[in-house]
C-alpha positions in Angstrom: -69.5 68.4 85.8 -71.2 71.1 88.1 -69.7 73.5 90.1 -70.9 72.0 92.9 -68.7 68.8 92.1 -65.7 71.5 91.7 -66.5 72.8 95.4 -66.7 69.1 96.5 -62.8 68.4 94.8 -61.7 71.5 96.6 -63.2 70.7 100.0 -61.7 67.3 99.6 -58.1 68.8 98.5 -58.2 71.5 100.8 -59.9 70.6 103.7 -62.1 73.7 103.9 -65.0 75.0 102.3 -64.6 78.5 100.5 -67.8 79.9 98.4 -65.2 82.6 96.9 -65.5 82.2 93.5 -62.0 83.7 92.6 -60.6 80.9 94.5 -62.4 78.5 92.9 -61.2 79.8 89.6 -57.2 79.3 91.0 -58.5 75.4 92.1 -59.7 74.7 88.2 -56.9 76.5 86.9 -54.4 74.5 88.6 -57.0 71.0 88.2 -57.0 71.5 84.3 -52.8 72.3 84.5 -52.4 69.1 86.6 -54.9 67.3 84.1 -57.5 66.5 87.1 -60.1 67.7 84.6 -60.2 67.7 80.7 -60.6 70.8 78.5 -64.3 70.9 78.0 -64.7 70.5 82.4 -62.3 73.6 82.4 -64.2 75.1 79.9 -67.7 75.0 81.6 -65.8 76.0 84.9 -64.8 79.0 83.7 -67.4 80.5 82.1 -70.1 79.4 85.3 -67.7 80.9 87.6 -67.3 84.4 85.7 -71.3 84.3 85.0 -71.2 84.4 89.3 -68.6 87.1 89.3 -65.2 85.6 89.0 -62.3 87.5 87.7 -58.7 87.3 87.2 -56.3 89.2 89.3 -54.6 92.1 87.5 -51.2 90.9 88.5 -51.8 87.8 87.4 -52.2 89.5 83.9 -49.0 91.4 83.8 -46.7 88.3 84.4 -48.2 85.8 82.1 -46.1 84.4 79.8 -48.6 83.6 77.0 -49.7 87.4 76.6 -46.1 88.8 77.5 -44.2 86.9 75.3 
């Protein structure tokens, strides 16, 4: 699945368009976690979205449960 069908679920859920690829990261993030999309579509997501310059926010780092635990 391209990234342009990503954009397309987003515009879709959120009723705007948004070329920010951070934001686009949170929408798969929370697509995979709510199993709209399997592993491998998260997967591809991710790493086409960090090629174009996405990254995660620091404070999102510092809570996480997986690395803080």
């Amino acid at each position: 699945m391209p990234i342009r069908v990503l954009k397309s679920k987003f515009i879709q859920s959120r009723e705007y368009n948004t070329e920010d690829v951070n934001e686009l990261l949170d929408f798969a993030r929370k697509a995979y976690i709510h199993n709209e999309i399997d592993i491998k579509e998260y997967r591809l997501f991710i790493r086409e979205l960090e090629a174009q310059g996405a990254v995660v926010p620091e404070n999102y780092k510092e809570v996480s449960l997986i690395e803080n635990s």
